[in-house]
C-alpha positions, 0 to 999 in steps of 0.5 A: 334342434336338439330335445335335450338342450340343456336349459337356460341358467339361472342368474343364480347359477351363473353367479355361481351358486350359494357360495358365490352369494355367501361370499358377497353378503359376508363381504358386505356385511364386513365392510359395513361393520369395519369402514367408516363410510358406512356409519350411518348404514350400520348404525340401523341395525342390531349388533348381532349382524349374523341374523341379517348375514343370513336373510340377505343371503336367502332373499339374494338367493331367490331373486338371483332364480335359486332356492325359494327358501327365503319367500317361503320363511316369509311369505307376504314380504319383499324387500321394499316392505321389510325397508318401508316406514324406516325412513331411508335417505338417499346417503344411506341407500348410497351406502347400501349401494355402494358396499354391495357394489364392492362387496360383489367386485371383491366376491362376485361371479368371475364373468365381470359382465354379470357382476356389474349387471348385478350391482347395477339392479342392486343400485336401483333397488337401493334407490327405490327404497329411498323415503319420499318427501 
């Protein structure tokens, strides 16, 4: 067995790095902000959608196994207690869902096998932050 293998890749870098993500989360945001099937997602948040542009491009960043940065910003948070308390209905995290799906088909990593791994887990994410009755 050869020592200097190189080791496994991250999901990160399989998606292709920072670019990749900044291409799906740009992608994302603009299908939230310009489709109206996505009203209802995009009346929660502020105008200015820069400032969630660059949150959600870290937080990816670090789940997909690349740079840190975003846990690092905000230590003590995750994805489900930034969304806990908002109330999220299963219409709006289908809208959620829905747009990082499309925004990953348009934007994503070129091996259509990982794309769909990673809406797929984006999905069920959005369904776990659903409010419960």
């Amino acid at each position: 067995m050869n020592a200097e293998a190189a080791p496994p890749r991250t999901p990160y870098e399989a998606l292709g790095g920072a670019p990749v993500i900044s291409r799906i989360v740009n992608r994302f945001y603009d299908l939230m902000d310009s489709d109206a099937q996505y009203a209802e997602l995009r009346a929660m948040h502020a105008p200015d959608l820069q400032p969630m542009r660059d949150s959600l491009a870290g937080w990816l960043s670090a789940w997909a196994g690349g740079p840190r940065d975003w846990h690092e910003q905000n230590p003590g948070k995750c994805m489900m207690s930034a969304h806990r308390g908002l109330g999220i209905q299963r219409d709006v995290a289908n809208q959620w869902a829905d747009a990082m799906a499309r925004a990953i088909a348009d934007c994503g990593p070129e091996d259509k096998d990982l794309a769909k791994a990673m809406a797929e887990r984006i999905d069920m994410m959005a369904m776990g932050m659903v409010a419960s009755d």
